[in-house]
C-alpha positions, 0 to 999 in steps of 0.5 A: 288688094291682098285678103286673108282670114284664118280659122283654128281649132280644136279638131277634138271639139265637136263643137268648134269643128261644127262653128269652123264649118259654119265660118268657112261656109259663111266665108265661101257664100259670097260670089267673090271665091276665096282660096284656100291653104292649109286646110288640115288639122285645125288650121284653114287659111282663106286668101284672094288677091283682088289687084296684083300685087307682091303679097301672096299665100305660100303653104309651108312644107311639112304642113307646118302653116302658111306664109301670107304675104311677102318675104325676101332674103337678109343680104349677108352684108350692109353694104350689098347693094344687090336685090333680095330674092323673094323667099321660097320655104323649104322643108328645112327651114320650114322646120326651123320656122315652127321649132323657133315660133317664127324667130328664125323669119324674123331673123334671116328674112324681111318684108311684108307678112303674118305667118301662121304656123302650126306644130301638129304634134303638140297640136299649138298654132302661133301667128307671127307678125313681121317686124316692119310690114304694113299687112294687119293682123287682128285675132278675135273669136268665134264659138271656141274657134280663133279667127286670124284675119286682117279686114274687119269687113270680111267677118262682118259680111258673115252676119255672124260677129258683132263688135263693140268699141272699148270706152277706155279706148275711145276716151283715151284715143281722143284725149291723147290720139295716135297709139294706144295699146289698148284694144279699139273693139272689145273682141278684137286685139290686135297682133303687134309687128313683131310679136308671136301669140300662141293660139293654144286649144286649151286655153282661151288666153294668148301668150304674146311674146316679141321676137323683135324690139326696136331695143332688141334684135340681132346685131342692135348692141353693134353700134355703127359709129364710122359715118363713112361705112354708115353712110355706105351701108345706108345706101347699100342697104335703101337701095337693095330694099328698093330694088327688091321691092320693085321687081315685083311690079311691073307698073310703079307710081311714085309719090314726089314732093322733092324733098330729101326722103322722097328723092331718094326712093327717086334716086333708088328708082330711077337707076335700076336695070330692067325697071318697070314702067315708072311714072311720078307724080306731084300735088300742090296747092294754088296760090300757096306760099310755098310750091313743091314743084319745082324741087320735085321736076329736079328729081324727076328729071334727074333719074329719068322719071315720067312726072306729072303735077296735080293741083288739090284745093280745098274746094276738091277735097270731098270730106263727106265722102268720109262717110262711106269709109269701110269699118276698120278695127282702128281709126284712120287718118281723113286726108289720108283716106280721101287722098289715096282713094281719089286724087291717087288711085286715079294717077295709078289706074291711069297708069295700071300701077299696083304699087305706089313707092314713098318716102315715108319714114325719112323724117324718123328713119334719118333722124330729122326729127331728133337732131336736137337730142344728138349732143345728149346720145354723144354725151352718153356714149363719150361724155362730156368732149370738145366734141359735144360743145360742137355739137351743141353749137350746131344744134344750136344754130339750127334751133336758134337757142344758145350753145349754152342752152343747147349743152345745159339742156342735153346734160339733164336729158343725159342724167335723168333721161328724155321721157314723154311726159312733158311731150303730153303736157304741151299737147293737152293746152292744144287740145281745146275741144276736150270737155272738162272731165276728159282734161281732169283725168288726164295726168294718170294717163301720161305713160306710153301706151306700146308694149315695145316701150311699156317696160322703160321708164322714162319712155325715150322721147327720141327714141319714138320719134325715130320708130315713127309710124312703126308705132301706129296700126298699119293702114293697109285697108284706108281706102274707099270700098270698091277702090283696088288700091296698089300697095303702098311701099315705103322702103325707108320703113323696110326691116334691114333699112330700120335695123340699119339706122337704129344701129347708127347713133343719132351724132352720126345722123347729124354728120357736119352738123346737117339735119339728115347730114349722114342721109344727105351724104349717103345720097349725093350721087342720086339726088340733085344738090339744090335738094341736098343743100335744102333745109326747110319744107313746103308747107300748104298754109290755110289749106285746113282752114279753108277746108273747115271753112267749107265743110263747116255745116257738115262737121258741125251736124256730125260733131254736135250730135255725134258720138264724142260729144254724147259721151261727154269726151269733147265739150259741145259748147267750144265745139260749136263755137268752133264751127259757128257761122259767125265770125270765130274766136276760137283758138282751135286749130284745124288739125284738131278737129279733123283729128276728132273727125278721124275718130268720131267717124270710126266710132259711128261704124261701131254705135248702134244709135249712130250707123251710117244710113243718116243722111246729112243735109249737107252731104253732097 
């Protein structure tokens, strides 16, 4: 994996010249040697590649900063199926990068990167984060010198930092989950996709502007209304993303579910030219009432991949191995964790894959989960038409509610908006382990909380759905130490193919009345048509519950007596209850208390009284 800490300073101040030597040499002391770029007036960059990957460092001409990461050419036109060419910087754009504080990368490049760069006349250093990339960047401090560094355990290696965790963070992160704007540590913020901090000597304090906005960027005002050139431009553009990300490799493996969105990136993966080696893989559960299997064998077989099938139960699930989890700035997802750092590291080191290709981003990017708002962005932009009542009885038909109610419900969303705030409402009845005082102070907490969407009001419920994870931290690092993890890449969430399908209204998504109908018509030559035609989803259901039933002793040493419930955030007694030996009541759904465990185990990195030396008596 791709690692990076950045120092800059006041070369002028004896005393962060002397805290800059301290870091570096802190940095340097461990056997593991980092590389170094940048290395002059104020500005050094450390880096290593510990697996081989796409992302890596490149000095900009001039002295003008480093690029860390990858970042490819912008095709000219949306319908250029060719790959990109990775992008080399030259004296000249050098410039124009630190004259335009990076706008011009965000414009006329894309891919994976933070950029620092540096104008050592006016001596100010600006770190950049990319529009659409999963590479972290975190700032904090150290003795007047900003540090600029994507894994928290580099720094905490140092013996020289100490972090402590924001309650409103905490309380907020429980009540509401997902994404917060709030900062988890109290010395750490964290460097949104596409926005530009100024790392000023003078002053202390950042100024954070946002060259990219998912409102906002070149080209967003150009609304692609023709669903044939949508569709041809949708194509063109995931499968050049594709490819371009590809080259890098030379081992691939692919995440396989068969449905839509992963077999797409099959059928983008499958008809390339000199391709690396590409295998695919596929998990289910046993006895399950549903089974990906066999839709996943149709889009293996069809481009040609090498695929294999993977039985996980709850039985194999080894949830307390969450308990050596890294530190990381933000919480993490447990099935996440415990997937990519056993069942699939495993598949890839079998391989000698360094990259794991995904469908992510196909339910936000392709708008299945927005089709319901479709009738009202028609209303929007034509009004009330015939077209809208047929659009509504389409929607309609899929969500099983009457034509009627479909147009009635879209008009309101029309005239007042479509915000959130009845989104948060039916969650807080789900949540049934928070305590009493969390659920009081829940209505003054209803807003949003991303600086992307902090200025519109209503905050568009569609509109975050369709940005999907781009709204959350990136989980670059979720994965268990001494595990090199390949890179996970997800093309759907790759800059020109989001811009693309921001650009196209959510009506056009919905072409012949079909959830994803324009990705589905965009993609009929690389997909299977029983994977076209399908409509629904396998699901695994029971699998949570068996794996709460069997990790019951372990949730409730660790919530009981945990963190969350110290601090009064979810009530003892329902969680108890919950997790009791006898036979349950309790409404609460699984998912809800793996949520909390995400964060309970985030929280004990960061509490002095809960560190993670304690043993369990039911750890195995």
């Amino acid at each position: 994996m791709f690692r990076y800490v950045a120092l800059t300073w006041n070369v002028q101040s004896e005393s962060q010249c002397a805290a800059a030597r301290v870091l570096a040499d802190r940095l340097q002391a461990r056997p593991k040697q980092w590389g170094q770029a940048g290395d002059k007036n104020g500005l050094c960059v450390f880096h290593k590649i510990l697996r081989h990957g796409s992302l890596r460092a490149c000095a900009l001409p001039n002295e003008n900063g480093v690029l860390l990461g990858a970042a490819f050419h912008r095709n000219p036109t949306l319908d250029d199926a060719t790959p990109s060419t990775r992008f080399v910087p030259t004296r000249d754009n050098s410039e124009s990068i630190v004259t335009s504080k990076g706008r011009w990368l965000i414009e006329h490049v894309w891919g994976n990167y933070v950029a620092l760069m540096r104008d050592p006349i006016a001596r100010r250093v600006w770190v950049l984060k990319d529009p659409c990339g999963d590479l972290p960047c975190f700032l904090t401090s150290f003795r007047g010198v900003r540090v600029v560094f994507a894994h928290i355990a580099d720094l905490l290696v140092t013996g020289l930092f100490e972090f402590t965790i924001n309650p409103r963070y905490l309380s907020n992160r429980v009540l509401h989950g997902g994404v917060l704007d709030d900062d988890a540590l109290n010395e750490v913020r964290r460097v949104y996709r596409g926005e530009c901090v100024d790392l000023g000597d003078e002053s202390p304090s950042e100024h954070r502007v946002f060259h990219w906005h998912p409102l906002r960027f070149a080209d967003a005002n150009e609304v692609i209304e023709d669903a044939t050139y949508a569709a041809r431009a949708m194509r063109a553009t995931v499968r050049s993303c594709t490819h371009t990300l590809l080259r890098e490799h030379q081992s691939v493996l692919l995440r396989l579910s068969g449905g839509l969105d992963s077999s797409i990136v099959a059928g983008c993966l499958g008809n390339v030219i000199d391709k690396p080696e590409l295998h695919s893989y596929t998990y289910y559960t046993p006895g399950g009432r549903s089974d990906a299997r066999p839709w996943a064998r149709l889009a293996a077989a069809r481009n040609g991949l090498k695929h294999e099938e993977h039985a996980v139960t709850a039985e194999s699930v080894p949830l307390p191995s969450m308990l050596d989890a890294p530190p990381l700035v933000e919480p993490t997802a447990v099935m996440g964790y415990i997937h990519r750092s056993t069942l699939e590291h495993q598949i890839a080191r079998d391989h000698h894959a360094t990259a794991v290709f995904c469908g992510d981003g196909g339910d936000s990017g392709f708008c299945g989960d927005t089709f319901a708002y479709a009738v009202s962005e028609h209303l929007r932009r034509r009004g009330l038409t015939l077209q809208a009542w047929r659009l509504a009885a389409r929607v309609a038909s899929l969500t099983e509610e009457s034509t009627w109610t479909v147009l009635m419900k879209s008009l309101r969303r029309w005239r007042r908006g479509a915000g959130m705030e009845h989104q948060f409402k039916m969650m807080l009845p789900a949540s049934r382990l928070l305590s009493e005082e969390l659920r009081a102070g829940y209505a003054s907490t209803v807003d949003f909380p991303h600086p992307w969407l902090s200025n519109l009001h209503p905050i568009p419920w569609a509109l975050v759905r369709r940005l999907g994870a781009l709204l959350g931290p990136p989980e670059f690092y979720n994965v268990a130490k001494g595990v090199r993890a390949p890179e996970v890449i997800a093309p759907l969430y790759s800059q020109p193919a989001m811009e693309l399908f921001l650009r196209i209204p959510l009506d056009v998504h919905f072409r012949d009345g079909r959830e994803r109908g324009l990705a589905r018509s965009a993609f009929a030559e690389d997909v299977p048509p029983e994977i076209l035609r399908r409509i629904w989803k396998d699901r695994a259901p029971g699998f949570l519950d068996d794996l709460v039933q069997r990790h019951r002793k372990f949730l409730r040493e660790l919530l009981l007596d945990g963190v969350l419930v110290t601090e009064r955030l979810l009530n003892r007694a329902v969680v108890e209850d919950a997790l009791s030996d006898r036979i349950s009541t309790s409404l609460v759904y699984p998912g809800e208390l793996l949520r909390h465990l995400d964060v309970e185990l985030w929280a004990r990195h960061w509490s002095p009284r809960y560190r993670m030396t304690k043993l369990f008596s039911s750890r195995m």
